[in-house]
C-alpha positions in Angstrom: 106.3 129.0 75.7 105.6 127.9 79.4 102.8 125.8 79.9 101.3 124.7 83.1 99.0 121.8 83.8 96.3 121.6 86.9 95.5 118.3 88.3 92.3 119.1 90.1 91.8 116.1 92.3 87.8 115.4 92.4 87.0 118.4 90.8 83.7 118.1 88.8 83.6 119.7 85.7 80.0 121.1 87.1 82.6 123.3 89.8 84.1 125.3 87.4 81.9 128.2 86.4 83.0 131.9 85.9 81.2 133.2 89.2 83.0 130.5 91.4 86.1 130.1 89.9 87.2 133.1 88.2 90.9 131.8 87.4 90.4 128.5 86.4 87.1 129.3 84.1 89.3 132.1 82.2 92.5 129.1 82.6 89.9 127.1 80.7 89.1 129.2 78.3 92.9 130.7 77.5 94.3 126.9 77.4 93.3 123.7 76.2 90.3 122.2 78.4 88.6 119.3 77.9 84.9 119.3 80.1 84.8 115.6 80.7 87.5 112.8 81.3 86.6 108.8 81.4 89.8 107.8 83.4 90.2 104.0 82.3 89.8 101.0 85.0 91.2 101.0 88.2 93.4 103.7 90.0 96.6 104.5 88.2 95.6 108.2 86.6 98.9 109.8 86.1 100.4 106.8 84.2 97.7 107.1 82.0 97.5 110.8 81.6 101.3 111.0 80.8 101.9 107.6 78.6 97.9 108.0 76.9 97.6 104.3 77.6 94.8 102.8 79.0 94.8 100.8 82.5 93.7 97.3 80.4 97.1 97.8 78.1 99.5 98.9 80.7 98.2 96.5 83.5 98.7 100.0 86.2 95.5 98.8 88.2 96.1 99.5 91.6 98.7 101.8 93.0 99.8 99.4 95.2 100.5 95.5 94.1 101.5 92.5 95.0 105.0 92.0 93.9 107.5 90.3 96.8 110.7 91.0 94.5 110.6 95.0 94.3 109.2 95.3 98.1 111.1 97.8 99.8 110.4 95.6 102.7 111.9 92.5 101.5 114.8 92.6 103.3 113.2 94.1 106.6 111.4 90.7 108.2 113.6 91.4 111.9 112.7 94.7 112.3 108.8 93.9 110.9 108.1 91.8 113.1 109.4 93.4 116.3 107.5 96.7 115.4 104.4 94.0 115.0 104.8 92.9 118.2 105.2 96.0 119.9 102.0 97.4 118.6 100.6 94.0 119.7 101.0 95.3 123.3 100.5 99.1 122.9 96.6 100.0 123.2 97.2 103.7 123.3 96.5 104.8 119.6 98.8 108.0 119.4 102.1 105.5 120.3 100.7 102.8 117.2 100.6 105.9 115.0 104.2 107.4 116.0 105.5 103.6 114.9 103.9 104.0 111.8 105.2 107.6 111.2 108.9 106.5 111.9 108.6 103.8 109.7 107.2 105.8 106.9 110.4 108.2 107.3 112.6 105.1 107.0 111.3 103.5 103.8 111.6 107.0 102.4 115.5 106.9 102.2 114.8 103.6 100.1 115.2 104.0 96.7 112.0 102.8 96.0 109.9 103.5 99.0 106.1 102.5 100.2 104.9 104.0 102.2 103.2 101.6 105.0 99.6 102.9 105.3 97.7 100.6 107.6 99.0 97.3 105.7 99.5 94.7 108.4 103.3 95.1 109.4 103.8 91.2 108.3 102.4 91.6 105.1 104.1 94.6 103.9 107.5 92.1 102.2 104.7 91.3 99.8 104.2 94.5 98.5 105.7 97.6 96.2 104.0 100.9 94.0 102.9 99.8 90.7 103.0 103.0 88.5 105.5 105.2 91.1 107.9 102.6 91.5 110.4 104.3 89.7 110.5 108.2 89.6 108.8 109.8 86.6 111.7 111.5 85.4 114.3 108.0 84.9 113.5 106.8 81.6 110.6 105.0 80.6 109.6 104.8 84.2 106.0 104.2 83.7 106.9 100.9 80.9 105.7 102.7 78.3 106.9 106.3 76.3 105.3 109.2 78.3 105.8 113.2 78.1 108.8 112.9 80.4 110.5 110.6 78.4 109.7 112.6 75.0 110.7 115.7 77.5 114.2 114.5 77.8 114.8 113.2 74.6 114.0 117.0 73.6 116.1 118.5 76.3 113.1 119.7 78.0 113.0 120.0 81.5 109.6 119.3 83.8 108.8 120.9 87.3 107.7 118.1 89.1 108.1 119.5 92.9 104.6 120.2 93.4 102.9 117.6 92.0 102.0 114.2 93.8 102.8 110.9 93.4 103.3 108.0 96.4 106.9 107.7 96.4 107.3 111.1 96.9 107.4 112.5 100.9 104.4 114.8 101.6 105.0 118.2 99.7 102.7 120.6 102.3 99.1 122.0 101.3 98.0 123.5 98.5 99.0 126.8 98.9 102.7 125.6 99.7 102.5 124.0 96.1 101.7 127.1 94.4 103.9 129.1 96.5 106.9 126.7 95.3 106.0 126.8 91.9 106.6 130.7 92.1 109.8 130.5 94.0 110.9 127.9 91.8 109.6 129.3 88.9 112.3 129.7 85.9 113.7 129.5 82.0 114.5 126.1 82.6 111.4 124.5 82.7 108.9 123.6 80.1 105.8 122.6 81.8 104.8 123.2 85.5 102.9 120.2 87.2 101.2 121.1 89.7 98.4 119.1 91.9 95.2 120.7 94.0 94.1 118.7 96.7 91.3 120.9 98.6 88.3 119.7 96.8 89.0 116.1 97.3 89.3 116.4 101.0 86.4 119.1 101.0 84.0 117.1 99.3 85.1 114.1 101.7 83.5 116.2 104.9 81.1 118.1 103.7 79.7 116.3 100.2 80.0 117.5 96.9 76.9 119.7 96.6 78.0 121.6 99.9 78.4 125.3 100.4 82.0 124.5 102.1 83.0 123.2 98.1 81.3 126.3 96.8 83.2 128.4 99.1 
């Protein structure tokens, strides 16, 4: 059977309730639901949700680490430093940001890419993804056995295309998640991944006890 798993970013177990959401609550109660989740240490949830390893085993900290060798920007000093000095001399923020934005679309044709974030352009050669450096679905991609790994070992195939991770390109809001999940949806796949942003960035502007989250 077809299973399908929700990864509610910021979403208190206190939301869910049958008058406010309706689907999940009677998700919750068809499926498997556990009401509260102790991530371990640090920021690296997905590695431990998919290998069941905690942060203090696997050493998946911080997303981003220190690590000069597997920088996608190792080999990039020339061009680094002469987008550093040309923001050096551009005050006018929307021009800064349009340097950042092309360089972002570079380092996405890398095979392992980073994206550059606000990272001081000369410091970025020091620096790669921890647990997305590799994609998910190359074996044992996150060091230790996870589901995708036991996945293809079973010849089971998982819909990752609207789900999140940092070395992926931005894959649209919410609703164009779902909406690919349904026009994507098939016999081949196992399990559906699938990743809800809106309450994060909700409870971000308006707080988490707001009528804007409620709504």
């Amino acid at each position: 059977s077809v299973k399908v798993f929700f990864l509610m970013d910021a979403f208190s177990s206190d939301y869910l309730s049958e008058k406010h959401t309706p689907f999940l609550y009677d998700c919750a109660n068809k499926g498997e639901y556990t009401k509260k989740i102790i991530p371990g240490f640090g920021y690296c949830e997905r590695a431990e949700i998919f290998t069941g390893v905690s942060s203090q085993k696997s050493n998946y900290i911080s997303a981003i680490g220190f690590n000069p060798d597997k920088s996608p920007y190792k080999n990039l000093s020339i061009l680094l430093n002469l987008i550093s000095a040309i923001d050096r001399y551009i005050s006018i923020r929307i021009f800064r940001k349009i340097l950042r934005r092309l360089l972002s679309l570079l380092i996405y044709r890398f095979e392992h890419p980073l994206n550059p974030y606000q990272i001081p352009y000369k410091l970025l050669k020091y620096f790669s993804l921890t647990e997305d450096y590799n994609n998910s679905f190359k074996p044992h991609a996150l060091k230790y056995e996870s589901i995708f790994d036991i996945a293809a070992f079973n010849s089971k195939k998982i819909h990752q295309n609207s789900f999140t991770g940092l070395n992926q390109k931005n894959n649209g809001t919410d609703n164009d998640r779902l909406e690919r999940v349904l026009r994507e949806c098939s016999e081949e796949y196992s399990l559906y991944l699938i990743y809800i942003s809106i309450m994060d960035a909700t409870g971000h502007q308006y707080g988490p006890k707001s009528k804007e989250v409620k709504e």
